[in-house]
Backbone as a printed PyTorch tensor [residue, N CA C, xyz], in Angstrom:
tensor([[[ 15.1870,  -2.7040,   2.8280],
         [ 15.8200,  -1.4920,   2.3600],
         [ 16.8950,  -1.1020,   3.3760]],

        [[ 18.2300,  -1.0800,   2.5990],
         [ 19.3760,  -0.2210,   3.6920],
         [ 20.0120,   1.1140,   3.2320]],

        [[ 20.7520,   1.9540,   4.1110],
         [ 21.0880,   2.7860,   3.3460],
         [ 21.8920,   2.9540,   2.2620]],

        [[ 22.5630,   1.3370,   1.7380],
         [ 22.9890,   1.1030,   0.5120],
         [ 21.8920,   1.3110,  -0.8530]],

        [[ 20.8230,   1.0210,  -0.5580],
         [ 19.6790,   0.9890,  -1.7190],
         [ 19.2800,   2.8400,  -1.9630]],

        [[ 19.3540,   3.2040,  -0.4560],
         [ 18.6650,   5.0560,  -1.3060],
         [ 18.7810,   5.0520,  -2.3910]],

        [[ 20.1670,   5.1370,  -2.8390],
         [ 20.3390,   6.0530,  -4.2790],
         [ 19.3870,   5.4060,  -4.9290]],

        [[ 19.2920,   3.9740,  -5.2040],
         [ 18.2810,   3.5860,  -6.0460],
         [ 16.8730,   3.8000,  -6.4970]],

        [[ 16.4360,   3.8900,  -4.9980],
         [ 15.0580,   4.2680,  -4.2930],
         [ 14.6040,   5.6170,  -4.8520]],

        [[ 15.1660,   6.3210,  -4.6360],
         [ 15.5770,   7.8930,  -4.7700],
         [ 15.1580,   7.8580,  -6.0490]],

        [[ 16.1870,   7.4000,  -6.8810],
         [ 15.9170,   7.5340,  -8.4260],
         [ 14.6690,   7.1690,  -8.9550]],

        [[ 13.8840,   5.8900,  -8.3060],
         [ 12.7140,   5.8780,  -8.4010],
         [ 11.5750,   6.5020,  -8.2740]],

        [[ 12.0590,   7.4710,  -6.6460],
         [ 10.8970,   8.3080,  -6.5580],
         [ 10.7320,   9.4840,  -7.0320]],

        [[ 12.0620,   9.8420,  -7.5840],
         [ 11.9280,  11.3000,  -8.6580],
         [ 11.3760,  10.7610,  -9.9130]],

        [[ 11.4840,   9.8760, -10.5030],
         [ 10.8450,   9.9870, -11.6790],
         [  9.1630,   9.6100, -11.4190]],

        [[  8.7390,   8.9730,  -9.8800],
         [  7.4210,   8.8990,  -9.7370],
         [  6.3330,  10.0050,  -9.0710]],

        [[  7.1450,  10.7030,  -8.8770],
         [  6.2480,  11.7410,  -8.1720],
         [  7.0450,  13.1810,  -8.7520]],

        [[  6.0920,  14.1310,  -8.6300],
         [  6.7970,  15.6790,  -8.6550],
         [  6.9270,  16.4300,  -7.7100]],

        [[  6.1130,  15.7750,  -6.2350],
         [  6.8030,  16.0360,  -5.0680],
         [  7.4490,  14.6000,  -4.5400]],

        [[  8.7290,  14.4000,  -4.9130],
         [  9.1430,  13.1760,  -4.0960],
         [  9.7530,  13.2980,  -3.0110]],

        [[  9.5870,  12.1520,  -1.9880],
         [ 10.4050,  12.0720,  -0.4830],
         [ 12.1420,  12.1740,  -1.1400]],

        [[ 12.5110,  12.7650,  -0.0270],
         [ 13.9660,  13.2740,  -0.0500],
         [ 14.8100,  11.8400,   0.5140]],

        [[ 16.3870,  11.6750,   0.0280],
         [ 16.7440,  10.9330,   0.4210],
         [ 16.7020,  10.6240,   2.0650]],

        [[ 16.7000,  12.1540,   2.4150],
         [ 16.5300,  12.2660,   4.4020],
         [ 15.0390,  11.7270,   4.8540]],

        [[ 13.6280,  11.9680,   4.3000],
         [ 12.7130,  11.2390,   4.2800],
         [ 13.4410,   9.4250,   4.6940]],

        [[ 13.4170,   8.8910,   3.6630],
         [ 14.0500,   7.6210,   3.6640],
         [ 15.1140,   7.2220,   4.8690]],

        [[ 16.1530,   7.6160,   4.9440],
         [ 16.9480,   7.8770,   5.7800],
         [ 16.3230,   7.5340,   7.0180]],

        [[ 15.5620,   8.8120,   7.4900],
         [ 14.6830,   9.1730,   8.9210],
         [ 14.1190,   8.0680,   9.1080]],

        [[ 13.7120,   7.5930,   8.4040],
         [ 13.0300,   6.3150,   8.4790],
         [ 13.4520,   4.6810,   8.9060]],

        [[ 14.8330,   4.9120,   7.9320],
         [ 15.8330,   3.6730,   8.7670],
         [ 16.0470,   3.5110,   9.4830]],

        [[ 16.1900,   5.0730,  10.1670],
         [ 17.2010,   5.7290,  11.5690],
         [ 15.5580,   5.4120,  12.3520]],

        [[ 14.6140,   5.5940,  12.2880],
         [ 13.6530,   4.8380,  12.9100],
         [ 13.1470,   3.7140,  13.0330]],

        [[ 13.5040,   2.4970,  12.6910],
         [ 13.3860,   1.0690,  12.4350],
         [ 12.0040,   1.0160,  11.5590]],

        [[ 11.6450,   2.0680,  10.9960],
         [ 10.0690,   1.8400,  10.4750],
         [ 10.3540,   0.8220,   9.6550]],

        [[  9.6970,  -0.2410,   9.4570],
         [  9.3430,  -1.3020,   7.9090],
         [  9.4880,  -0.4780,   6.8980]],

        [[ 10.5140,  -1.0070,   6.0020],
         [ 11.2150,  -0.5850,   5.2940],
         [ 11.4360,  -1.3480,   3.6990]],

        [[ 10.5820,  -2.0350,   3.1760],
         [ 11.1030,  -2.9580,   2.2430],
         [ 10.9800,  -2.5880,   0.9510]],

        [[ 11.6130,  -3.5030,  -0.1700],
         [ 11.6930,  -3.1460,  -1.7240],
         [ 11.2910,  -4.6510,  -2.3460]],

        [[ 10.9630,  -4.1210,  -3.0820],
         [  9.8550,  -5.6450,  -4.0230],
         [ 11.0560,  -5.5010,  -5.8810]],

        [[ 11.9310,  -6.8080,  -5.4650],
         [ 13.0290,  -6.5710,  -6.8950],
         [ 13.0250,  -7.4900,  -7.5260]],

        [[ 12.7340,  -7.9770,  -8.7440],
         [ 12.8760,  -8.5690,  -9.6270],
         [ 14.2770,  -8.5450, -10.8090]],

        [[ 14.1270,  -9.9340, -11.4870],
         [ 15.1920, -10.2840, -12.1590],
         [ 14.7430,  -9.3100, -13.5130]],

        [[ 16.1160,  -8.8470, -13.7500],
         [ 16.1250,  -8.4700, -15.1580],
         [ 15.7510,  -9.2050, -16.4140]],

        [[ 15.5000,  -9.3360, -17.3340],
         [ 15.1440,  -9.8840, -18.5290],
         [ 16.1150,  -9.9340, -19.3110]],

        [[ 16.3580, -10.7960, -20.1470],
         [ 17.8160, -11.0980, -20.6870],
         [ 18.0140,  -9.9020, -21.4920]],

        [[ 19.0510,  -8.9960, -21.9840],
         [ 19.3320,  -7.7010, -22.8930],
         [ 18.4340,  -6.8770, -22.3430]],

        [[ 18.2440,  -6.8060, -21.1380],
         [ 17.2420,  -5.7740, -20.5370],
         [ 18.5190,  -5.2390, -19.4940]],

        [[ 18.6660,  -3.6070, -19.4750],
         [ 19.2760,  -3.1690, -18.4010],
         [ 18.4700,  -2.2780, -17.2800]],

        [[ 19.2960,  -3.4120, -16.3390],
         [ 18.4330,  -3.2090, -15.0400],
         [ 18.2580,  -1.3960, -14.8920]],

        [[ 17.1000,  -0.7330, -14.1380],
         [ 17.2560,   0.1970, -13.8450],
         [ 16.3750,   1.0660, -12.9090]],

        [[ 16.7380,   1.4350, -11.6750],
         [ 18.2950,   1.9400, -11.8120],
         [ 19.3610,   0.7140, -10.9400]],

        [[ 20.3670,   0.6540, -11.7520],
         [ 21.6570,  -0.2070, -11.7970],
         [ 21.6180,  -0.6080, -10.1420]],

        [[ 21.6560,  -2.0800, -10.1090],
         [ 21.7600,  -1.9900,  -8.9980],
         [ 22.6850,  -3.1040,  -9.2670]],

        [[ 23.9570,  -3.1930,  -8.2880],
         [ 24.9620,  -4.3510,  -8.1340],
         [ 24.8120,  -5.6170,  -8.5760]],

        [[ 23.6800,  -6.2420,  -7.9760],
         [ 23.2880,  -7.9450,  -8.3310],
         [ 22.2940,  -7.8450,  -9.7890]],

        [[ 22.3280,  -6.8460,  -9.9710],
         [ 21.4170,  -7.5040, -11.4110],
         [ 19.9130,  -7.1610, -11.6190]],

        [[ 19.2980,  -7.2900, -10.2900],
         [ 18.0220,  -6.9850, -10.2060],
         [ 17.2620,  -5.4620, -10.4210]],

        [[ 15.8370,  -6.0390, -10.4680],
         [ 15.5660,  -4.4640, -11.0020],
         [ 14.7280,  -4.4950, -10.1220]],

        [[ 14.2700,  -2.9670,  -9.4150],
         [ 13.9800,  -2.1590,  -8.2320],
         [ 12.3760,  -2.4350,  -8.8230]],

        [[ 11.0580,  -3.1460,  -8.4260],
         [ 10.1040,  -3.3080,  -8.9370],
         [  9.3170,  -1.9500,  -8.2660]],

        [[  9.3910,  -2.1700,  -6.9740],
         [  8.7760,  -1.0520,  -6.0970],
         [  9.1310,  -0.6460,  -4.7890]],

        [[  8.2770,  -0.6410,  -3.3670],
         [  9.1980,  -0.5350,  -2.6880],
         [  7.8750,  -0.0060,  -1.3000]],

        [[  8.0660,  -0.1960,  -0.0380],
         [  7.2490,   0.3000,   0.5340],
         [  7.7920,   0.8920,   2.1190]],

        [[  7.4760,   2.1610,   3.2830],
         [  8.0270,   2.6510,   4.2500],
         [  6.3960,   2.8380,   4.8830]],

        [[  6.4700,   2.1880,   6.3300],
         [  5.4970,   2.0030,   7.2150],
         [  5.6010,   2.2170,   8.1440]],

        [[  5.2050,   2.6750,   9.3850],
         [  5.4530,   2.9550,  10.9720],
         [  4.0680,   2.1200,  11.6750]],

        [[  4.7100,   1.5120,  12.1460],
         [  3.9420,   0.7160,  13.2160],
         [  3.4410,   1.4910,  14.6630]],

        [[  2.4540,   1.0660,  15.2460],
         [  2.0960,   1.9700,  16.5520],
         [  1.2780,   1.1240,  17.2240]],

        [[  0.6080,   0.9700,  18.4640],
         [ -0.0280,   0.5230,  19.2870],
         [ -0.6620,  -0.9560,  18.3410]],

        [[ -1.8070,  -0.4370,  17.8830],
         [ -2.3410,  -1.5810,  17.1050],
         [ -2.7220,  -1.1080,  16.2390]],

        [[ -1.8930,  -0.2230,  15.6050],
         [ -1.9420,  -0.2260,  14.2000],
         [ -0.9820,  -0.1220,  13.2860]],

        [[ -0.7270,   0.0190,  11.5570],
         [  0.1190,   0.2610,  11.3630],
         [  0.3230,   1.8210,  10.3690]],

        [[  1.2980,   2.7640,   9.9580],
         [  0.1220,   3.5060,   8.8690],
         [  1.3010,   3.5660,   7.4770]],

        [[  0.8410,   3.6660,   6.8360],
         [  1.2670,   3.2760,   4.9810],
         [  1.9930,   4.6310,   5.2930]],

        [[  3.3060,   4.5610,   5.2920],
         [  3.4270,   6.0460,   4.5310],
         [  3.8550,   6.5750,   2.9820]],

        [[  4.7470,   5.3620,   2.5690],
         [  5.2410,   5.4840,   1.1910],
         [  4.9190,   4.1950,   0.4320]],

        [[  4.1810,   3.8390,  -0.6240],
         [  4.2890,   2.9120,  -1.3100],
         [  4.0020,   3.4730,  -2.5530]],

        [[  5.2380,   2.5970,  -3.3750],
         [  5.1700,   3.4220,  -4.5960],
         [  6.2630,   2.2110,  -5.6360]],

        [[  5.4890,   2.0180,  -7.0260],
         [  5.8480,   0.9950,  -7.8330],
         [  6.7010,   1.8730,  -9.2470]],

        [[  7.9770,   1.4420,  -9.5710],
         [  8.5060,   2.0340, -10.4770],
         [  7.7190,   2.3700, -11.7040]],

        [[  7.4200,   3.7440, -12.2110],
         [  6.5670,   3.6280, -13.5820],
         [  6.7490,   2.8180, -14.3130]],

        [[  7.8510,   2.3560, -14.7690],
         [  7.8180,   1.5580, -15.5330],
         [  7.1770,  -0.3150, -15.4350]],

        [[  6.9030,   0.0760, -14.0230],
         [  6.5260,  -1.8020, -13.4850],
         [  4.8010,  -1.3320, -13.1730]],

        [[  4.8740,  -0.1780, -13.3610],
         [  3.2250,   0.1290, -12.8920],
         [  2.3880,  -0.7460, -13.7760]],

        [[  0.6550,  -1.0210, -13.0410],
         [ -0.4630,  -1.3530, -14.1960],
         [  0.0950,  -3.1790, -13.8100]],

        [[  0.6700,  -3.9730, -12.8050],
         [  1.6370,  -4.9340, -12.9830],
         [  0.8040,  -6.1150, -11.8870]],

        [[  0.2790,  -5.3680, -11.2210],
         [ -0.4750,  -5.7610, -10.0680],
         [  0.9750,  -5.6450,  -8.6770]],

        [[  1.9840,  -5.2890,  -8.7440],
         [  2.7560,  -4.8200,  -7.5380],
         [  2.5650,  -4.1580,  -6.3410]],

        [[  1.5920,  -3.2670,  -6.7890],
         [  1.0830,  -2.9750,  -5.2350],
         [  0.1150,  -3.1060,  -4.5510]],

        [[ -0.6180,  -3.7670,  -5.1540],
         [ -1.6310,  -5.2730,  -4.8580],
         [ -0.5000,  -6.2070,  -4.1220]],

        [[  0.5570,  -6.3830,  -4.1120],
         [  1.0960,  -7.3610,  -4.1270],
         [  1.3730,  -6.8570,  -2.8870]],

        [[  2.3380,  -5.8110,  -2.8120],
         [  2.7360,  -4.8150,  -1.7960],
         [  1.9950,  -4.7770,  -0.8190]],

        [[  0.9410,  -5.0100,  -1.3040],
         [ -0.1150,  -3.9250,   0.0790],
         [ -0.3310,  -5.7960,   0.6660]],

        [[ -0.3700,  -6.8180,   0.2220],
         [ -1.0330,  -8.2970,   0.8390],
         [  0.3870,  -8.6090,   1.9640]],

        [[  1.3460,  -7.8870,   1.2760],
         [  2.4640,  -8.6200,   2.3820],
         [  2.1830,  -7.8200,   3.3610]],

        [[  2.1490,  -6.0480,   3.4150],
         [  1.9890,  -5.2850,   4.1830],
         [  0.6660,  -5.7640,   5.4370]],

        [[ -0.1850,  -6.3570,   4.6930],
         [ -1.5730,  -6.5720,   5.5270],
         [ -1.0130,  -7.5280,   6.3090]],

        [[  0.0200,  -9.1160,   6.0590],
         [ -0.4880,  -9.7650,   6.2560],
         [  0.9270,  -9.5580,   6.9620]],

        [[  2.0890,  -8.8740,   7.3590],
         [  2.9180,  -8.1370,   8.2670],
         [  2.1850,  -7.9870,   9.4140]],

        [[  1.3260,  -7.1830,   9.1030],
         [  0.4430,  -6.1550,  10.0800],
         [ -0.1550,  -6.9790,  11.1090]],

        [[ -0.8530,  -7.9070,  10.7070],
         [ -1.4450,  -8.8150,  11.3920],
         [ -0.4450,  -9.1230,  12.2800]],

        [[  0.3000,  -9.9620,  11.6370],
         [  1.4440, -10.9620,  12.4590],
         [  1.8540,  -9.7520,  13.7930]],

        [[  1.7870,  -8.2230,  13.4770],
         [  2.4580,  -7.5930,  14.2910],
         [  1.3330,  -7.1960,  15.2050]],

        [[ -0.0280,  -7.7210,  15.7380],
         [ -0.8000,  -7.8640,  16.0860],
         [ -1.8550,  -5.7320,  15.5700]],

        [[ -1.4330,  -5.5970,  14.5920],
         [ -2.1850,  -4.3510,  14.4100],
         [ -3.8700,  -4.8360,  14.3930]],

        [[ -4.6180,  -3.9180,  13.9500],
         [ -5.9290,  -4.1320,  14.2960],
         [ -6.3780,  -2.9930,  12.7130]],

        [[ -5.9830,  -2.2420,  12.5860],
         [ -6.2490,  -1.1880,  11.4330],
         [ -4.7130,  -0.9240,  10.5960]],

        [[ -4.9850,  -0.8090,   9.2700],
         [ -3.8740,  -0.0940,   8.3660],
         [ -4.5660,   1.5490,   7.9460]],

        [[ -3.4450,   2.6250,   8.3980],
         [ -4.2380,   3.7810,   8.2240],
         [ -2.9690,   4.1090,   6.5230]],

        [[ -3.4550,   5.5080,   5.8940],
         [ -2.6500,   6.1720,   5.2550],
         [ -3.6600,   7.0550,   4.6510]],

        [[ -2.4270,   8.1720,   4.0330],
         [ -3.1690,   9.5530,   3.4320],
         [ -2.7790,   9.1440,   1.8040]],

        [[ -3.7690,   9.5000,   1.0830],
         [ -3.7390,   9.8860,  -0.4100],
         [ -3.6880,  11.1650,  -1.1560]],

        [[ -3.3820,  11.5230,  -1.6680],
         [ -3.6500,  12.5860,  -2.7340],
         [ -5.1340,  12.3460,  -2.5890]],

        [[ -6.0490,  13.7560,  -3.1000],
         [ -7.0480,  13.3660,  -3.0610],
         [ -7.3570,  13.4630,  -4.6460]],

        [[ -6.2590,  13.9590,  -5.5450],
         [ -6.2960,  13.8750,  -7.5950],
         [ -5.7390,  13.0610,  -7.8770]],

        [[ -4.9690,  12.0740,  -7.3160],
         [ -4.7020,  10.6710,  -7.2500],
         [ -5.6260,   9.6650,  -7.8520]],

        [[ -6.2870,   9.7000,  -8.3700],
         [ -7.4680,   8.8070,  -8.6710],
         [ -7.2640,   7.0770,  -8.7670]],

        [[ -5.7190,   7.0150,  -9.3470],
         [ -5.9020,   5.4470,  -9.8530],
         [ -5.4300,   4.7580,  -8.1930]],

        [[ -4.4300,   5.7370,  -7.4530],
         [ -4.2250,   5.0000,  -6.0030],
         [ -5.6320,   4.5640,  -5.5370]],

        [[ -6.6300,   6.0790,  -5.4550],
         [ -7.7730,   6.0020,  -4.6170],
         [ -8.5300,   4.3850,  -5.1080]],

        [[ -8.8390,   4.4470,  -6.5760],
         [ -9.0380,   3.2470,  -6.6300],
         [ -8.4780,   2.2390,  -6.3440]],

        [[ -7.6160,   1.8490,  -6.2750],
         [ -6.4690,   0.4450,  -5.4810],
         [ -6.9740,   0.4860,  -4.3640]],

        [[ -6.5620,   1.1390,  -3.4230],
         [ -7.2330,   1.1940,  -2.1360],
         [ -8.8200,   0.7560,  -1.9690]],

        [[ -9.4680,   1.6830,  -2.7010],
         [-10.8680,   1.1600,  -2.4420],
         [-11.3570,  -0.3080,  -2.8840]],

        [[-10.8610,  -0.2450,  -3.9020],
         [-10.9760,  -1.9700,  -4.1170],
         [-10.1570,  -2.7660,  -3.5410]],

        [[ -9.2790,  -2.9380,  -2.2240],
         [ -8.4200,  -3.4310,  -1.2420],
         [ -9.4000,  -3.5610,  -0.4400]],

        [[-10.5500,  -2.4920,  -0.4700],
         [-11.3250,  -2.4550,   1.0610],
         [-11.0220,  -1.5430,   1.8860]],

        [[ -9.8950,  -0.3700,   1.5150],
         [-10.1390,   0.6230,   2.6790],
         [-10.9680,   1.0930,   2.4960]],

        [[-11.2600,   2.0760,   3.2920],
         [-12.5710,   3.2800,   3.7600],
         [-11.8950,   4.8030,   3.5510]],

        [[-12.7260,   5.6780,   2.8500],
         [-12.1230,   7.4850,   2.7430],
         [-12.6610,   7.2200,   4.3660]],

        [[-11.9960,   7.6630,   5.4940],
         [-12.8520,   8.1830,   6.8420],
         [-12.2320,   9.8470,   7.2170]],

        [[-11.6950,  10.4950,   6.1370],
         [-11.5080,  11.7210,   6.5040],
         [-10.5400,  12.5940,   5.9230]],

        [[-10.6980,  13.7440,   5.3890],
         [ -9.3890,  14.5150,   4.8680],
         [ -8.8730,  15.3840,   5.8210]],

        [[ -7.4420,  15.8060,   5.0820],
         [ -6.4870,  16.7710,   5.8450],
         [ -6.3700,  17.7770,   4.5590]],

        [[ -6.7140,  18.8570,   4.7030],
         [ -6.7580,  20.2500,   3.9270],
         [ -5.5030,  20.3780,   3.7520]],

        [[ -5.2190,  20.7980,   2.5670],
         [ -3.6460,  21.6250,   1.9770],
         [ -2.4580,  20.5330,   2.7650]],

        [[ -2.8030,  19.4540,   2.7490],
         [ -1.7250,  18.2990,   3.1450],
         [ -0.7710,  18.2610,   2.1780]],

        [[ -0.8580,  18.0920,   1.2490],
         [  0.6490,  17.5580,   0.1000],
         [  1.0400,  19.2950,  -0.9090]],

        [[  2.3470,  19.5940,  -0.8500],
         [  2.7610,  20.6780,  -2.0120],
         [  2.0770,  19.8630,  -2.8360]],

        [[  1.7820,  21.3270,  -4.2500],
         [  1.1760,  20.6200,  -5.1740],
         [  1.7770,  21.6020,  -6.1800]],

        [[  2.9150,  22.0240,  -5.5780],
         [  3.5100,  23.1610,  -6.8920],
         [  3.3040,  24.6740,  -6.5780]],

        [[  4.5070,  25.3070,  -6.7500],
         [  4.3740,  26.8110,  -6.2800],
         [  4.3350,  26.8620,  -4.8500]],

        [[  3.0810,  28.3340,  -4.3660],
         [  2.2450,  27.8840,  -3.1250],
         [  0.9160,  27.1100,  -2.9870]],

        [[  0.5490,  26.4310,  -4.0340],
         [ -0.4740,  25.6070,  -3.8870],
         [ -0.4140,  24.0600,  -3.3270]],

        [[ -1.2310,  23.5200,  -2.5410],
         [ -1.3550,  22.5160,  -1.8390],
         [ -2.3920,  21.7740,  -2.2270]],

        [[ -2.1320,  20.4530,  -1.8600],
         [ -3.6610,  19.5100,  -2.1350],
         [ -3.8450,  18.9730,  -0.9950]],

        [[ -5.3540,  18.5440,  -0.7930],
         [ -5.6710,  17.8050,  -0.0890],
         [ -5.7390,  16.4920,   0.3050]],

        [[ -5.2640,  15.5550,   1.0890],
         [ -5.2650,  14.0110,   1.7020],
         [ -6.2680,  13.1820,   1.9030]],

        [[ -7.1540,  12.1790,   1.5490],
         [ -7.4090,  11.3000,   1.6710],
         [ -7.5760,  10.4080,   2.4330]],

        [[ -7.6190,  10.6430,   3.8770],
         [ -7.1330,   9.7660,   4.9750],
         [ -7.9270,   8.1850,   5.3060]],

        [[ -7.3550,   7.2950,   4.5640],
         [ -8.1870,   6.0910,   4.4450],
         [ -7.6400,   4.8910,   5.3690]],

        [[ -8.5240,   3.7720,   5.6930],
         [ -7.8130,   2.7090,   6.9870],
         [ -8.9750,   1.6580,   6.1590]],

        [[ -7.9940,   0.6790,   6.8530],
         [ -8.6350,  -0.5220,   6.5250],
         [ -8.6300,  -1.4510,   7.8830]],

        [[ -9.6000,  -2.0940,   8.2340],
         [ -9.9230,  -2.7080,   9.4090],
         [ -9.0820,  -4.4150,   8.8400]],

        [[ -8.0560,  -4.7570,   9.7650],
         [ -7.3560,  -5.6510,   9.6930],
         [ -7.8550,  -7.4050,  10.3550]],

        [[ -9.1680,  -7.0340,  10.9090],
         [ -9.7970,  -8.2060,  11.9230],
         [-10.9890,  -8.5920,  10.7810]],

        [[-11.2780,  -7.9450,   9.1400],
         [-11.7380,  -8.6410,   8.4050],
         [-10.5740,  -9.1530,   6.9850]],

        [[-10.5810, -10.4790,   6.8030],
         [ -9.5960, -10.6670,   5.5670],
         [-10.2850,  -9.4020,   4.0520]],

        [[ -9.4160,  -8.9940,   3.2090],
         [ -9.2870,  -8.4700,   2.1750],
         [-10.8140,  -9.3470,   1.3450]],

        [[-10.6820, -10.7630,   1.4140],
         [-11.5550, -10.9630,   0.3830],
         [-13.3420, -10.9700,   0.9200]],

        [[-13.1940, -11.0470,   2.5890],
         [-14.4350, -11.4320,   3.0050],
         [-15.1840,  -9.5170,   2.5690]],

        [[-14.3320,  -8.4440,   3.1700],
         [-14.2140,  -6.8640,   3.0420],
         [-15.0320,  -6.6760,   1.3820]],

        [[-14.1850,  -7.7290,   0.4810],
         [-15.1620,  -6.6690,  -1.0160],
         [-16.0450,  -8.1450,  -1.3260]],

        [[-16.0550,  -8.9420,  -0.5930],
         [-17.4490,  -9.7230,  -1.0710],
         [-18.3900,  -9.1200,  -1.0240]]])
């Protein structure tokens, strides 16, 4: 992801969320070297790509991570509605793990929605762990807030040995 792609990104995450990260979110993030990548696929013939991107391809999903000591933590991953249900962030999350490793992490942390239900499930069937919430973490509209999810996954067992 460069700061040529925002607009794209952007467009994605307003139509996926009703609190979405701001283009400066994203941004902050470049301007921080955090892992930064987008998962794009070819258009389908009489299919228009969307949203429009120069070469043709279509924006499948997309993921923003910060690395730290020995770990790493998820902060944005998020699959275009329309590519959702696709297995993409299954897909997302194996490169992310297997990043992580290479970058000698030891744990993948991140926060969820805690009315999120279909993430919570992805995750849990990945093998993370709920190990804790954060109260009134995410706007949730108006002055109301929801609560976070704070889940990790231990990186020193593989994914498949974790849900055997």
């Amino acid at each position: 992801m460069t700061e040529a792609d925002l607009e794209a990104v952007c467009e994605v995450e307003k139509t996926a969320y009703a609190h979405p990260w701001s283009r400066r979110h994203f941004a902050d993030s470049l301007a921080s070297s955090y892992p930064a990548v987008m998962l794009l696929g070819e258009a389908l013939p009489g299919e228009t790509p969307w949203p429009a991107r120069a070469d043709g391809r279509v924006l499948l999903g997309y993921l923003v991570a910060m690395r730290g000591v020995d770990e790493v933590h998820l902060l944005n991953i998020t699959v275009a509605p329309a590519q959702q249900r696709q297995g993409w962030a299954r897909f997302m999350l194996d490169a992310l793990t297997l990043w992580s490793r290479g970058q000698g992490a030891q744990w993948l942390w991140l926060e969820v929605r805690a009315g999120n239900a279909p993430a919570r499930s992805l995750y849990t069937r990945y093998a993370f762990r709920e190990v804790g919430l954060r109260r009134a973490y995410y706007p949730a509209g108006g002055l109301q807030r929801e609560d976070a999810v704070v889940m990790s996954l231990s990186l020193s067992t593989t994914t498949e040995e974790a849900t055997a």
